[in-house]
C-alpha positions in Angstrom: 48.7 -12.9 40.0 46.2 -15.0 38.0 47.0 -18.1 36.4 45.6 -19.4 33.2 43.7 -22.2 34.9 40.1 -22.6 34.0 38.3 -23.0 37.3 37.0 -26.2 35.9 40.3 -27.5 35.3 41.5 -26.3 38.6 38.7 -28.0 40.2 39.9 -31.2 38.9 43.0 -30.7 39.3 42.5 -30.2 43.0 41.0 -33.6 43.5 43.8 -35.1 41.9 46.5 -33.3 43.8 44.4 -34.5 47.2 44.6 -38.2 46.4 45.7 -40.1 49.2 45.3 -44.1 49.1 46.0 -45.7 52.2 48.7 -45.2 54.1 51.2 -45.7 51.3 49.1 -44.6 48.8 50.7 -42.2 46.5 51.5 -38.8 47.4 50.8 -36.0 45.0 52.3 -32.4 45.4 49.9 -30.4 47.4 46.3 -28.5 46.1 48.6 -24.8 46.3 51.8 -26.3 44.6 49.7 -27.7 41.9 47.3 -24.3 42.0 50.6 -22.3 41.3 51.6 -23.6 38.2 51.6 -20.7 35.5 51.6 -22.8 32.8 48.5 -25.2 32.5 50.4 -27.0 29.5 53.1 -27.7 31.6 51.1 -31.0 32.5 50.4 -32.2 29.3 54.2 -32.7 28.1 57.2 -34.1 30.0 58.2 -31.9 33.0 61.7 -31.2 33.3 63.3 -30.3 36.6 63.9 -26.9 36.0 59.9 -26.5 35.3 59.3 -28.5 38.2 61.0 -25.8 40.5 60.0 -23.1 38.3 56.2 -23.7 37.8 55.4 -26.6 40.8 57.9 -25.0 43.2 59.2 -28.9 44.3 62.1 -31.3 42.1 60.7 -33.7 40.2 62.7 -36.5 38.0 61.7 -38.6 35.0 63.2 -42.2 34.7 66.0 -41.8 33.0 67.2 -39.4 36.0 66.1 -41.9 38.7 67.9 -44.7 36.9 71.4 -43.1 36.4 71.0 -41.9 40.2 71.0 -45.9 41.1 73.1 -47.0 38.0 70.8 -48.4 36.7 71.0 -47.4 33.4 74.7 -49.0 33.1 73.3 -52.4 34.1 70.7 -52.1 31.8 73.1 -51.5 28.9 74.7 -54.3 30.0 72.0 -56.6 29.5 70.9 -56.5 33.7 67.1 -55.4 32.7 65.0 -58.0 34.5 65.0 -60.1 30.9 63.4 -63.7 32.3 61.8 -62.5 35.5 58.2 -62.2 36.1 57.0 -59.5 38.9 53.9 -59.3 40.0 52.2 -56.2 41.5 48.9 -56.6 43.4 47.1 -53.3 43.1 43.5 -52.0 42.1 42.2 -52.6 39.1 42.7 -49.4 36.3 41.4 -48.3 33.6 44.4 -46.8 31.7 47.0 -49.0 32.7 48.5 -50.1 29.5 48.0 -46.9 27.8 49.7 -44.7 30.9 52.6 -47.7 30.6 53.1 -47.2 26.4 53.2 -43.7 27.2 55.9 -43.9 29.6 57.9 -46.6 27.3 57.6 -44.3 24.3 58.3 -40.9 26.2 61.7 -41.9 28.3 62.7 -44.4 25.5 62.3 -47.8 27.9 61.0 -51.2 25.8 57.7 -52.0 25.4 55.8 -53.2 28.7 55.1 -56.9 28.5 51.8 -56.3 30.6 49.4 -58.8 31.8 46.7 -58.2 33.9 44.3 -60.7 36.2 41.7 -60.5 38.6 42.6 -63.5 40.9 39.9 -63.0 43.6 36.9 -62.4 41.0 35.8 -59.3 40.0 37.7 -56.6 40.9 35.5 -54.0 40.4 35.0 -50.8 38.1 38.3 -50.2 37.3 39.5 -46.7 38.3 39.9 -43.9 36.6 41.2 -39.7 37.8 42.5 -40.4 41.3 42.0 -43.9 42.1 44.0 -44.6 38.6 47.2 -42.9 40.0 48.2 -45.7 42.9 48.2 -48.9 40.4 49.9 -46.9 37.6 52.8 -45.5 39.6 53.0 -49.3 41.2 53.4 -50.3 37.6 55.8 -47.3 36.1 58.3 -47.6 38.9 58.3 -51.0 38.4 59.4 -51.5 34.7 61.5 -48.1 35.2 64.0 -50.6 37.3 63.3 -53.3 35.1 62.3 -52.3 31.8 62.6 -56.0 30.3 61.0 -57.9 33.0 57.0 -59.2 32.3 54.9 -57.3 34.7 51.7 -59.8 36.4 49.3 -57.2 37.5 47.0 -58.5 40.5 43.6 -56.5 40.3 41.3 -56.4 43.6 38.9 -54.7 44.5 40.2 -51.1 45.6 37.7 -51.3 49.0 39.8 -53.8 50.4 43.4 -52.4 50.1 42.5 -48.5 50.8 41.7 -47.7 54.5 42.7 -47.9 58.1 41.9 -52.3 57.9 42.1 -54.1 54.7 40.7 -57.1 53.6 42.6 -60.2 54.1 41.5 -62.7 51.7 41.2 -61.2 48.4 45.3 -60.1 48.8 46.2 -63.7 50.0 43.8 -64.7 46.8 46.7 -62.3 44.6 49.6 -63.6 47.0 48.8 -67.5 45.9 48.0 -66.1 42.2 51.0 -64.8 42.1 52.7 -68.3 43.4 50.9 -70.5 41.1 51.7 -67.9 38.1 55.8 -68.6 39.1 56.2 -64.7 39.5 59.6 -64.5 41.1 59.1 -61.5 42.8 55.8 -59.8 44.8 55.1 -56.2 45.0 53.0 -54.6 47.6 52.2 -50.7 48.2 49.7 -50.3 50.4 49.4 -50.6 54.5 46.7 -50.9 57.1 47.2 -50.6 60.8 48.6 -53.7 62.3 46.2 -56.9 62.9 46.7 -60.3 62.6 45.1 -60.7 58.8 45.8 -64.7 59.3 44.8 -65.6 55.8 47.3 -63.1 54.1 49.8 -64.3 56.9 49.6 -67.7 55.6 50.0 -66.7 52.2 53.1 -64.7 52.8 54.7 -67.7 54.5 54.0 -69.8 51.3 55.1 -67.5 49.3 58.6 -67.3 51.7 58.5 -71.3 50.9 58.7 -70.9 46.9 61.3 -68.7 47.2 59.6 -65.5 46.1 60.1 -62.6 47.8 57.5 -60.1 48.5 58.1 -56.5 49.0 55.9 -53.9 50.5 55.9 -50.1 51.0 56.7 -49.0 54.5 54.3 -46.2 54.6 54.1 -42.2 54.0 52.6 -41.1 57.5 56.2 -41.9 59.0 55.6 -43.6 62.6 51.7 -42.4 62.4 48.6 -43.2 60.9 46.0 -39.8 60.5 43.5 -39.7 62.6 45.0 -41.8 65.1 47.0 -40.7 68.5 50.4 -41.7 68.7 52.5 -44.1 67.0 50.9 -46.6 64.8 52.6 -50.3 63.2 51.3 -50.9 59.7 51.1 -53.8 58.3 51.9 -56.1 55.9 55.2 -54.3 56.5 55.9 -55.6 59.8 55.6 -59.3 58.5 58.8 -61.0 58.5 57.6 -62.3 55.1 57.9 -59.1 53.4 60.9 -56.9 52.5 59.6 -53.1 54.5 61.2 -50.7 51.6 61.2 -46.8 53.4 61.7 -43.3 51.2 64.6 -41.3 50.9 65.0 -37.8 49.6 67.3 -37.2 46.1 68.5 -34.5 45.3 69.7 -34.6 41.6 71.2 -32.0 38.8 69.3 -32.4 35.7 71.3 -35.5 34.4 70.5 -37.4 37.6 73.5 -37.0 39.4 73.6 -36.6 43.1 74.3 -33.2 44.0 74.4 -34.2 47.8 74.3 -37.5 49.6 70.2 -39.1 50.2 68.8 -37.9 53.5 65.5 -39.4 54.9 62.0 -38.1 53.5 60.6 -36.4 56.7 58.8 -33.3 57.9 61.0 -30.8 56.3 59.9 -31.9 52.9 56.6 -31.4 51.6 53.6 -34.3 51.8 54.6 -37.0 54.3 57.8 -39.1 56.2 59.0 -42.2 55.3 57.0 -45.0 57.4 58.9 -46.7 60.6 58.1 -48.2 63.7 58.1 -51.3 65.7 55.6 -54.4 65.5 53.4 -55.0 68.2 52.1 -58.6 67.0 55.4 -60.0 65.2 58.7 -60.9 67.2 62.6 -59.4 66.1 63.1 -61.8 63.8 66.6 -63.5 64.3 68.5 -61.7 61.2 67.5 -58.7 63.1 68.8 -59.7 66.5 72.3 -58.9 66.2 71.6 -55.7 64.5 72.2 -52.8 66.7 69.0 -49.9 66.2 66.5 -52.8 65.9 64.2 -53.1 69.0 64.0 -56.4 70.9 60.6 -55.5 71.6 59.2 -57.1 67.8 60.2 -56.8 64.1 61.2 -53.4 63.2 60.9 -51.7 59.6 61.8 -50.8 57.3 64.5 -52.9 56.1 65.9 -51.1 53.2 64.6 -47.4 51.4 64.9 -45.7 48.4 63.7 -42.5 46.6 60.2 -41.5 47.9 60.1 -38.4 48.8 57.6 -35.7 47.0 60.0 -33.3 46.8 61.8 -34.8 43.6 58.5 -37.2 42.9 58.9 -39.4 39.9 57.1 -38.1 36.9 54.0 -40.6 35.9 52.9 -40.7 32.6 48.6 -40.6 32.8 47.4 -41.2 29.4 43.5 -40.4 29.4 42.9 -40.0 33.6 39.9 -38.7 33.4 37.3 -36.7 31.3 38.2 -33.2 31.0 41.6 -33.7 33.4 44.4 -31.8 31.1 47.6 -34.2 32.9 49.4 -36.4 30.6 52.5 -36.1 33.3 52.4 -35.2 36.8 55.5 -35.8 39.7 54.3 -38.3 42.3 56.3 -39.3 45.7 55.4 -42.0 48.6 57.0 -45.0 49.3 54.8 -46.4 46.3 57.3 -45.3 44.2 60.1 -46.9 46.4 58.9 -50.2 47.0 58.6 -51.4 43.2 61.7 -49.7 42.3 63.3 -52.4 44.9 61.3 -54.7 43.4 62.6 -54.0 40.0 66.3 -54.4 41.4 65.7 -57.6 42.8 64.7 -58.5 39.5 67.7 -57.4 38.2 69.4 -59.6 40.9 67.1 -62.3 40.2 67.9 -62.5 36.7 72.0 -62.1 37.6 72.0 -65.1 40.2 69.5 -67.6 37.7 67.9 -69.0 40.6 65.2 -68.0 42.9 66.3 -65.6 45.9 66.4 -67.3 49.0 65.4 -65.5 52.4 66.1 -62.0 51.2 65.9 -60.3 54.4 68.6 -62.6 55.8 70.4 -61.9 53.5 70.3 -58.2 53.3 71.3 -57.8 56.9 74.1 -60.1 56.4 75.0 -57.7 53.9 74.9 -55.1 55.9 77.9 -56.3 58.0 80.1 -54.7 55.3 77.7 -52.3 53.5 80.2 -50.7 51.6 81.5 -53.3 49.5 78.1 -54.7 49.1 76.8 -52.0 48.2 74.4 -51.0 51.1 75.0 -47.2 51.8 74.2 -45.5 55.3 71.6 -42.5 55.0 72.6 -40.3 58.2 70.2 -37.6 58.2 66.6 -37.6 59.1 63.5 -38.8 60.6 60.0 -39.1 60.6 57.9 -37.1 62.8 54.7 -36.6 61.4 53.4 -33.3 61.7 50.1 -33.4 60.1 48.2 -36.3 62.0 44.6 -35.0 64.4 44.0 -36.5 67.5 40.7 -38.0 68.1 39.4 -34.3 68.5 40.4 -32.9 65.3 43.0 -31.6 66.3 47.3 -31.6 64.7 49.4 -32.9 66.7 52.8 -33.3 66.1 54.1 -37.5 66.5 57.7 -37.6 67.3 59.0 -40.3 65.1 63.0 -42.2 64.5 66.0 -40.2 63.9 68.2 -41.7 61.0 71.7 -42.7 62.5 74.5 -44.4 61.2 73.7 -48.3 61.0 69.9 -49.6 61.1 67.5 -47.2 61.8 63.6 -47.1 61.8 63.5 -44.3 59.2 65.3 -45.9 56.2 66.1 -49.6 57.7 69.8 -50.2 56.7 70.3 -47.4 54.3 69.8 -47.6 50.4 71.7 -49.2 47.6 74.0 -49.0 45.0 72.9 -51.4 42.6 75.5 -52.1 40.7 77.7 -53.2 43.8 74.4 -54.4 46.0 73.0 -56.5 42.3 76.0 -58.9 42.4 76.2 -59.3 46.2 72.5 -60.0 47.0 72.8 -62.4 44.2 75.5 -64.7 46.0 74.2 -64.3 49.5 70.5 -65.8 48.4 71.1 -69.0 46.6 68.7 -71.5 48.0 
């Protein structure tokens, strides 16, 4: 059956559907899922779950969905909407930021985006349009999805020294002590790099640990791999004991965001990637670790915490004006770029809740942890992340046996993921300075 796709649009279509930025760059269905769709409108309007399944053969769920899955949407009736807080979200510069943000507000009904965005280590660079636009707009939509009232600090570099298998050091510490002197209370990273020392970001983590902000940072989509590498590979800046690691789960919601069965890890039996895991080679267990059974004494493991991630029920990002002749308004989009500022968003929320800086957040949430159920931590079971689709040094798949999610700390989705409105109040009293 033919589709009624022009072959131009297709073409760009395809490139899009390909984009992968980094490690934890945001993953997009795949080139034949978006190639099926027997509608070429259906990306220029709102998706809806049943069209997802219908015309992109995957879930897919809009922000009002992903909210009332976290109850979310009951704290921000309530007034818990990030109102005061400041996150900041270092990230590439794009072109279409604040246009792809207004049409997100203006489509799912959230408040206007206070938006401002800086280039803290000079310029940045051209900023990005078509593919390269997806990874800083998703950073940014997920973000005010979990809290709609906060003021979002966007941190442009340039996009050559966050995307690849090394990053650049000092124009992220240069964003990391931006974000610092600009009082942001919270820091939001989504994008990895195999493991090295990076001593200048290293030091800027640690000061940002001494002001009391905390920084959180995607765990990875490659589970415990990176492509084109043999065997398992430590990312960083996840593996910093600095930095919150935030894994991806798998949702599976009706179509008023209601769980139809419990979260299960994002791995190899659903489509594009496995939540990102392992063990660091440079960096110590960290003492809030040590008494946690599943860690390994052999360094800091990750992640510490996940949410929803998985491509198989992506979050829909709006993309006002992506690229010349590019007919996608709306597309669904998965990695743990979309989990990572969604827990940024929430620990806005707690932020805002506890009126003081949060104090050592990972100590805290593994202190939590010790009776997850009334603080709302809850156990994902299921899972693991194998990578499948990594090639050896001779081109060729191999298949990279990953974690298996267990009940307690794992190195799939760290301690589980949340229910805010029990987790909100809890973090809050466990991190006053």
């Amino acid at each position: 059956m033919r589709y009624p796709i022009p072959a131009s649009v297709l073409a760009s279509l395809t490139a899009f559907a390909v984009l992968a930025c980094g490690s934890a760059g945001a993953a997009v269905p795949p080139v034949a899922t978006i190639a099926r769709a027997s509608d070429a409108s259906l990306l220029r309007q709102p998706p809806t779950l049943a069209s997802c399944i219908s015309s992109l053969l995957t879930r897919c769920y809009d922000p009002p969905q992903i909210e009332h899955a976290y109850g979310l949407d009951e704290l921000h009736r309530a007034g818990n909407d990030g109102r005061g807080t400041t996150i900041a979200i270092i990230m590439n510069p794009v072109a279409t930021l604040a246009q792809s943000l207004a049409l997100q507000s203006s489509t799912y009904g959230l408040p206007a985006a206070q938006l401002t965005e800086l280039q803290p280590a000079g310029d940045a660079g051209r900023p990005a349009t078509g593919n390269m636009a997806v990874e800083g707009t998703l950073d940014v939509e997920a973000a005010h999805l979990a809290a709609p009232a906060a003021r979002l600090l966007c941190l442009a570099v340039p996009a050559s020294s966050i995307f690849g298998t090394l990053f650049a050091a000092d124009p992220v510490a240069r964003a990391v002590d931006a974000a610092i002197a600009a009082r942001a209370d919270l820091i939001s990273i989504s994008f990895d790099a195999l493991e090295r020392t990076y001593a200048p970001l290293r030091a800027a983590l640690e000061r940002a640990a001494r002001a009391n902000i905390p920084v959180v940072a995607s765990s990875g989509d490659s589970g415990v791999a990176w492509p084109g590498r043999k065997g398992r590979r430590a990312l960083y800046p996840v593996t910093d004991p600095n930095v919150t690691a935030v894994g991806g789960t798998l949702l599976t919601l009706d179509q008023h965001g209601n769980r139809e069965v419990p979260d299960i890890a994002w791995g190899p039996y659903a489509k594009g990637g496995a939540s990102g895991g392992g063990v660091s080679r440079l960096d110590p267990r960290p003492s809030w670790q040590a008494t946690t059974p599943g860690t390994s004494p052999k360094g800091r493991t990750y992640p510490d915490i996940s949410m929803t991630g998985a491509t198989s029920g992506g979050m829909v990002l709006a993309l006002a004006d992506l690229a010349p002749n590019v007919p996608v308004d709306f597309a669904p989009v998965g990695g743990t770029s979309v989990a990572a500022p969604i827990f940024a968003g929430v620990l806005a929320l707690v932020r805002q809740r506890a009126g003081h800086p949060l104090h050592a957040v990972n100590r805290a949430l593994y202190r939590l942890a010790r009776a997850p159920r009334r603080n709302g931590i809850v156990d994902v079971v299921l899972g693991n992340n194998s990578y499948g689709n990594a090639k050896d040094d001779s081109g060729q798949g191999t298949q990279i046996q990953g974690f298996i999610a267990q009940p307690g700390y794992d190195a799939v989705t760290g301690l589980g993921t949340i229910d805010p409105p029990r987790f909100i109040p809890a973090l809050a009293r466990a991190t006053t300075p």
